[in-house]
N, C-alpha and C positions, 0 to 999 in steps of 0.2 A: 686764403692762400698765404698773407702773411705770418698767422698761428701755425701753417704746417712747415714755413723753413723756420721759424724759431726752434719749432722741437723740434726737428730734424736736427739744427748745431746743437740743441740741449741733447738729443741725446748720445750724440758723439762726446761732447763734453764730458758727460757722469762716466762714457764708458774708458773716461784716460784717469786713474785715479791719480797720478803725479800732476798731471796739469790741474787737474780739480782742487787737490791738497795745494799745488803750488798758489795756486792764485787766491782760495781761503785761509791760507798764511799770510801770503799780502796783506790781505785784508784784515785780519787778526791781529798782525802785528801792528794796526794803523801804520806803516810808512809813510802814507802821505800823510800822514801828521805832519809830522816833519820838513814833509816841501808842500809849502801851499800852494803850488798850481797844481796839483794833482790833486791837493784836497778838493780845489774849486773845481776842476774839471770833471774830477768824480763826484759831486754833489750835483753838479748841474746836470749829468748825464744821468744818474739816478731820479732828479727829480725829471725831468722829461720823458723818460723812460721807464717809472717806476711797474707799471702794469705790466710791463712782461714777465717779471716773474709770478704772477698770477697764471701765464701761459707752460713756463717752463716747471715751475715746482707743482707741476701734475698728477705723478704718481701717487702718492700715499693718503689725499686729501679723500675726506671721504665726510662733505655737508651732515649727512646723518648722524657722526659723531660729536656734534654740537650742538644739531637742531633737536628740541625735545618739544612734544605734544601736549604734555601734561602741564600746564603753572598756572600761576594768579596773576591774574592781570586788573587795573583800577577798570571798576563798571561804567565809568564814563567815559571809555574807550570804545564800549560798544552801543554805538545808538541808530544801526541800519539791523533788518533781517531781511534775509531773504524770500520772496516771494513763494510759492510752491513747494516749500522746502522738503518735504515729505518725499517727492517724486525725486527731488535732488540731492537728497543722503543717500535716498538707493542708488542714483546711479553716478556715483561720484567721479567713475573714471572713466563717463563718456561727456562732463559738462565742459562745454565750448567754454572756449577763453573769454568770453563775453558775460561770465555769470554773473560780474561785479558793476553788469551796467545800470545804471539808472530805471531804466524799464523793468530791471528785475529786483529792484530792492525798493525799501519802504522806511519810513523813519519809524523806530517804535514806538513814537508820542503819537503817530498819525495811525498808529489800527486798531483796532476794535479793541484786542484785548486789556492795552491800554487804558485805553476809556472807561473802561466798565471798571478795573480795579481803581482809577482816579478817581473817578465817580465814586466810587461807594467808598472808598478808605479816607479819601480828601476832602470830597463835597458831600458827604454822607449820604447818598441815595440808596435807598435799596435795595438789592438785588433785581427783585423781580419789578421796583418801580422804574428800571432804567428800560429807554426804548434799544438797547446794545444788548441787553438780555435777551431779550426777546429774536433779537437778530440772531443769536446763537443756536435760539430752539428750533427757527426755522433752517439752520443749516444740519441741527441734529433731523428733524424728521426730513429732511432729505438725504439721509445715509451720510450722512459727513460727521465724523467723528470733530468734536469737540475738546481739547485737552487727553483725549483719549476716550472719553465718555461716548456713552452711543444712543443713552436716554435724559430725560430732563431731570431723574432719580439722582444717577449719577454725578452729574451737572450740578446736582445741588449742593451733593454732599460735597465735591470738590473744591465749589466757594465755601462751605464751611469750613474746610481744612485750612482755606488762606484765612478765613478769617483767624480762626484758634492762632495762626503762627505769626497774623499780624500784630497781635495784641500780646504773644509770650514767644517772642522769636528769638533762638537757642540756635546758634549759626551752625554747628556741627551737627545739628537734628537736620536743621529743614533748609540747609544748602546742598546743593549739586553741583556737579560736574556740566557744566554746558558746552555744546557742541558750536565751535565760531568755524567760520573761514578766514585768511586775509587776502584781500582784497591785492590788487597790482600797487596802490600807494600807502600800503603798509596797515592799513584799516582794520580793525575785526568784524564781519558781519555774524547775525546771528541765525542759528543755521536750525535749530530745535528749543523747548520752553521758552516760548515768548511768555506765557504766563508767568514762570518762575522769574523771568528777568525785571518784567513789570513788576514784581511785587516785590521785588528786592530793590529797586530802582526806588519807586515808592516808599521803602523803610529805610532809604539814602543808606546802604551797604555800601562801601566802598571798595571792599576788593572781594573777588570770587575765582572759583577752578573753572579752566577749561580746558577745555579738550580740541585741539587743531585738527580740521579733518579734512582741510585742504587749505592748498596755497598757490596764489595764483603764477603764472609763469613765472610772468615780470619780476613779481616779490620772489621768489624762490631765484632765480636770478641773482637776482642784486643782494641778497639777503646769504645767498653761498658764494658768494663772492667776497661779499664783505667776510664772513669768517674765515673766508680761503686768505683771504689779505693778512687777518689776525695772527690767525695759524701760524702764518709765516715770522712775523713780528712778535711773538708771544703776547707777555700780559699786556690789558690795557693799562694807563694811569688815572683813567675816569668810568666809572661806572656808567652802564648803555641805559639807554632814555626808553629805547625800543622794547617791550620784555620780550620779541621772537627773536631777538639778536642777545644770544645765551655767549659769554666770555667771561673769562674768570679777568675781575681788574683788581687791579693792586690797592685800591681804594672803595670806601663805600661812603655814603654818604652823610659821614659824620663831618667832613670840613666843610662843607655847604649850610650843614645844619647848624655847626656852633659859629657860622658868619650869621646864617639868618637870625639867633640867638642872641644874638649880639650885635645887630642895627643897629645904628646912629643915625643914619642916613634910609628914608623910607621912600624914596624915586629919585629918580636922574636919570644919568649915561654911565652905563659899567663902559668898562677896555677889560677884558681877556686879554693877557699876553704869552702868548704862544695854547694857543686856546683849544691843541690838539682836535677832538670833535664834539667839540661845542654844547659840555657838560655842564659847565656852569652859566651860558647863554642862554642854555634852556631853562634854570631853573631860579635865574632872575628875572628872566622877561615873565615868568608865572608872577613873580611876586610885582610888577609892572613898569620895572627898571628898564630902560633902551640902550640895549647891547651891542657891543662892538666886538667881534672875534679878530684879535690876528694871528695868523699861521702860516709860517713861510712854506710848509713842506705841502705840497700839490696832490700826492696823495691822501695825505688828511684832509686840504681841503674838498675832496671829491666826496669822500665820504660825508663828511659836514653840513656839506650842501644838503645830499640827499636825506640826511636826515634828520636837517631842520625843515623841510620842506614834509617831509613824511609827519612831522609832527606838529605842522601847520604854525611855525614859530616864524618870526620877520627880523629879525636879528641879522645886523649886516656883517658877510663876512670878506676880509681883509686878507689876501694870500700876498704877500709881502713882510719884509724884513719890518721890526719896531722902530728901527732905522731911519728908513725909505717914509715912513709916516707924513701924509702930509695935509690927508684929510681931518684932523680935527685933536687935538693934544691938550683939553680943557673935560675931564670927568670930577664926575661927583664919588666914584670908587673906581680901584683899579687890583685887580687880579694879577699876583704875579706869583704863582708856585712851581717852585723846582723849575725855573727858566733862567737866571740871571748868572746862576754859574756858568751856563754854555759860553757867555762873553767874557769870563775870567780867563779863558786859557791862552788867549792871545794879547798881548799890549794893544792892538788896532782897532781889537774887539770891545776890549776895555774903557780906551777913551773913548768911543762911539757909544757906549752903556752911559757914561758920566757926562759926555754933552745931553744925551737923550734924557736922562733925569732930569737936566736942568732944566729944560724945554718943557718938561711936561706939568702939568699945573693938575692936583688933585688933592680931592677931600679927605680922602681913606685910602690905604693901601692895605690890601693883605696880604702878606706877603709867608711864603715858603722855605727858608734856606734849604740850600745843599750836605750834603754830607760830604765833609773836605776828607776823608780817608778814601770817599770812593776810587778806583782806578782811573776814570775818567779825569782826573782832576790831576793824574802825578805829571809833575813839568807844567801844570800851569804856570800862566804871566803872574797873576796874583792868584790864594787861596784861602781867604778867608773864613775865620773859624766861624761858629753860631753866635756869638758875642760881639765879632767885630762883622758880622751882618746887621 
């Protein structure tokens, strides 16, 4: 009920183009720049409020123009398949919401096909000396197709083909395309060649194609939403962790890479400051550093959440001012890019930046300057060039 009076004023709204125009002049020209109680009151009511524009900017969104089926994702991304799967590619758009259960997946260390490629490429067994072999022939002469084979001829020659590509494996020959689902918490399951995945698994391949052939509610969900959110906001400033969450960002991951490059420091506690959604929390807890996000803005942290949680990271996050900090002011590195000009534009903001400095005790900074020609910055309190940053 309350989606349908929002768009009801939203669409009154679009249809006065002077009041629409008037009010994104307002807001273009920042006047409440200028009087801060309007700046705060408008900050506070956007951040409280910010999800209804996900209700109102309705028209033109259209998820499919983001989401792509086709990319490369790391192979250790996918380590369920689905049970039955054969019966379940054909019938893709009668499977119950429930396909992602437990009951219906399998690890793929734990199935036969597995074992038998472990077995014979790891522990050198062979072929026909494994008892998984044999469990296969009795499902060929029971009409059950094997890799696609229907005889033990077949069958045979198909392990010699892994073998040839184990031993001269030429990624553009004898890679495929594989067919995943994702799962309601962002997961890939595997939906066709479990063979192929085991034995690429087994030759440690890191990254492969796939092919998305479903996607569960939830994840479709929360996954067009978040790019309906994007949409609205344009580019990111941190590349996505997620590869189903397709967005062009302003960066790639070359500043992560020349910090990791460049360690001094090999564990502690990182501080994120203004840690947008939780790009570089994710790819220092990999390296086994205990992370701290902070981020004032509520809607980023919503995002954040869900997808450090999607990406099974523990990284604690902080939705408060650098400010307000009161949980812990003692790191071993501290992140701070493209954040520290936002407190040059006011003098209150400024000495609250210069107390907070002195409060905080750290080993490493890395830090980001601003670009003092930007707009953003004309009438700041201070505006410091690259040198006297």
């Amino acid at each position: 009920m309350k989606k349908k009076i929002i768009r009801f004023l939203w669409y009154f709204f679009i249809k006065i183009p002077k009041l629409r125009k008037t009010i994104y002049r307002f807001y273009a020209w920042r006047i409440f720049e200028l009087v801060p109680f309007f700046k705060k009151l408008i900050y506070k009511i956007y951040d409280k409020f910010w999800y209804i524009e996900l209700i109102v900017q309705n028209g033109k969104f259209n998820p499919l123009d983001y989401q792509v089926d086709d990319y490369n994702i790391e192979i250790g991304r996918i380590n369920h398949v689905i049970k039955n799967r054969e019966d379940m590619l054909m019938n893709l758009s009668s499977l119950k919401s429930n396909w992602d259960s437990s009951e219906n997946l399998i690890a793929i260390q734990d199935t036969k096909e597995y074992a038998l490629l472990e077995n014979h490429f790891i522990n050198k067994v062979k072929w026909r000396e494994d008892d998984v072999y044999n469990d296969f022939l009795n499902f060929i002469s029971n009409d059950q197709q094997v890799a696609g084979c229907s005889d033990e001829i077949e069958f045979s020659r198909f392990l010699d083909s892994l073998d040839k590509s184990f031993q001269n494996f030429v990624y553009k020959k004898h890679i495929q395309r594989i067919k995943v689902g994702i799962d309601r918490n962002g997961n890939f399951v595997l939906f066709d060649k479990l063979f192929a995945i085991s034995h690429l698994k087994l030759l440690n391949i890191k990254n492969i194609p796939v092919n998305v052939v479903i996607r569960h509610p939830l994840w479709f969900k929360f996954s067009s939403e978040f790019l309906k959110f994007r949409s609205i906001h344009g580019e990111l400033y941190q590349p996505l962790i997620h590869p189903d969450l397709r967005f062009k960002s302003s960066y790639t991951d070359q500043r992560f890479l020349i910090i990791k490059e460049n360690l001094t420091i090999k564990s502690g506690t990182l501080l994120d400051i203004g840690a947008n959604l939780g790009y570089f929390c994710h790819k220092f807890e990999d390296l086994g550093f205990d992370c701290y996000a902070v981020e004032i803005r509520p809607s980023n942290v919503h995002y954040m959440k869900k997808l450090r949680d999607v990406e099974g990271k523990k990284f604690k996050i902080i939705n408060k001012s650098i400010f307000d900090l009161t949980e812990k002011l003692d790191y071993e590195i501290v992140i701070a890019f493209n954040i520290f000009h936002h407190f040059l534009r006011e003098k209150d903001l400024y000495q609250k930046l210069i107390a907070f400095l002195t409060r905080l005790k750290v080993k490493v900074m890395y830090f980001q300057p601003h670009d003092p020609s930007e707009e953003l910055m004309r009438n700041a309190y201070v505006n410091f060039d690259n040198e006297q940053c």
